[in-house]
Each structure stands twice: as C-alpha cells, then as structure tokens.
C-alpha positions in Angstrom: 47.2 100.0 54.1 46.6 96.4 54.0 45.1 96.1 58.1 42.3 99.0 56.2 41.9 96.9 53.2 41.1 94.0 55.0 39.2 96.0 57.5 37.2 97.5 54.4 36.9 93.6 53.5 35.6 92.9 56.8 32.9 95.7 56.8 32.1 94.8 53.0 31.5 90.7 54.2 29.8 91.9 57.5 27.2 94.1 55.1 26.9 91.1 53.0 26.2 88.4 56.1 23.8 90.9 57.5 22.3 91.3 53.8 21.8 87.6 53.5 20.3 87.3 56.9 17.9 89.9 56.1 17.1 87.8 52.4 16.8 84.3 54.4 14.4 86.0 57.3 12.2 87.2 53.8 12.8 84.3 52.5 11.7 82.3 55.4 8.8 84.0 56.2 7.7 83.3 52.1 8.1 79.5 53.2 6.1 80.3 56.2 3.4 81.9 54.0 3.0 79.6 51.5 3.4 76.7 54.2 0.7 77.8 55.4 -1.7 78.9 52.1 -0.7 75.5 51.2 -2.4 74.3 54.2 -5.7 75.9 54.2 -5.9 74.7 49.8 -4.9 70.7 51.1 -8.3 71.5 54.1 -10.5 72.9 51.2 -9.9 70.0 48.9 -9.9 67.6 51.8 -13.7 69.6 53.1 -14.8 69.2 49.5 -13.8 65.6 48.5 -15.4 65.0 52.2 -18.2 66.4 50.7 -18.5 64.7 47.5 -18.1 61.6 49.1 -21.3 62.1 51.7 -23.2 63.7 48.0 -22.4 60.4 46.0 -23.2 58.6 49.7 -26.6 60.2 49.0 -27.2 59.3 45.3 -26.1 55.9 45.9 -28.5 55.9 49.1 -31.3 57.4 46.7 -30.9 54.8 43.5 -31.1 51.8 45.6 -34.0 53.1 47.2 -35.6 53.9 44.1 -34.4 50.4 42.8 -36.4 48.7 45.7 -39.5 50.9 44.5 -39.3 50.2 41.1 -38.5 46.0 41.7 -41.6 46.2 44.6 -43.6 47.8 41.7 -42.9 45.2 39.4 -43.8 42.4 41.8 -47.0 44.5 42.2 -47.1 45.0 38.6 -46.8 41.3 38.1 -49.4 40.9 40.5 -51.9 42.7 39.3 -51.6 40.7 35.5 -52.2 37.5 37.2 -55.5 39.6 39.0 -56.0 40.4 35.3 -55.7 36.8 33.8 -57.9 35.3 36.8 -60.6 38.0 36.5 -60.6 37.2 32.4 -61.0 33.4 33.0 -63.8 34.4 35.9 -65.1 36.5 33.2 -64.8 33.5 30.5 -66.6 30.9 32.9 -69.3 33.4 34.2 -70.1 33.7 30.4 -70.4 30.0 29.6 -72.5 29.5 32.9 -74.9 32.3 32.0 -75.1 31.0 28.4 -75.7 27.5 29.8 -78.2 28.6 32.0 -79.9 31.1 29.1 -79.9 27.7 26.5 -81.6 26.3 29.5 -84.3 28.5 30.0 -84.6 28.4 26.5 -85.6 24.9 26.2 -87.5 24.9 29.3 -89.7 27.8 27.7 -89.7 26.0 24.1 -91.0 22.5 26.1 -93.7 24.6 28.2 -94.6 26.6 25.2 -94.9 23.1 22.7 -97.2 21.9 25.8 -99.0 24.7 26.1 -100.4 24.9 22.6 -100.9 21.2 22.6 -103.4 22.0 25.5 -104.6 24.4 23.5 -105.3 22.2 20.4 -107.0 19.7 23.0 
C-alpha cells in the first residue's frame, strides 16, 4: 500500500514537472515574444529620434541661412541709406549751384538790360 501511494506520488510529481515544463516552454516563448516586440519599439524610436535629429539638422541649417540673408540685407539695407544721404547732399549742392548760377544770369541780364536802355536814352 505504501510502494502504490508513493508510486501514485511519483506519477502525481512527474504530471506536475511535466506541467511546469510545459508553463516555462509558454512562458519562455512570452519572454521570447516580447524580447523581441521590445526590440523592433527600441529600432522605431531609435529610426525616429534619428529622424528628428537630421529635421532639427535642417531647421538649424535653414535659420542660419536665413540669418545670413537677413544680416547681408541689412548691410545692403545700410548701404543703400548712405546712397540715400549722398544722393540728398548731391541733390542739396546741385541746388545751390543752379541757384548760384540762376542769381548769376540774373545780374548779368539786369547789367546788360541797365546798359541797354542807357544806349537807348543816348
């Protein structure tokens, strides 16, 4: 009686073993699974930081570019006032030439034109 109790025993703990084989082959396979699902996520978010880094690569490449425009267009900017300025002051002294010139002409036509009726009167 007690050789089939423990033989009983034996079959029961054999069941068991074989039982917890079978759990730690699923289980192990479940590792395997999300081993590798865990895998392919750590890939996607190392593609797409990858790519985030070559976007803000970009932008960065793109501001300073249009921070050398806009600095070049304020040289030219700059440029162009002192064109401005000169231009005004040509402007200025073309004015006070021609106005010299006009008082000029002025009195040279007031002197020919007090001669000319004095040789009239004569």
């Amino acid at each position: 009686e007690n050789i089939l109790t423990l033989e009983d025993e034996l079959a029961s703990q054999k069941r068991t073993v074989v039982s917890l084989k079978s759990e730690i082959g699923l289980l192990s396979r479940q590792t395997e699974d999300l081993k590798s699902q865990m895998q392919l996520e750590l890939e996607k978010i190392e593609e797409e930081s990858l790519e985030k880094s070559r976007l803000i690569a970009q932008q960065d490449q793109t501001i300073n570019s249009m921070k050398g425009q806009m600095e070049e267009q304020r040289r030219r900017n700059d440029d162009l006032i002192v064109d401005i300025k000169n231009l005004q002051d040509d402007i200025i002294s073309l004015e006070s030439s021609r106005d010299r010139q006009l008082e000029e002409l002025i009195s040279e036509l007031q002197v020919e034109q007090t001669e000319h009726e004095k040789a009239k009167k004569v």
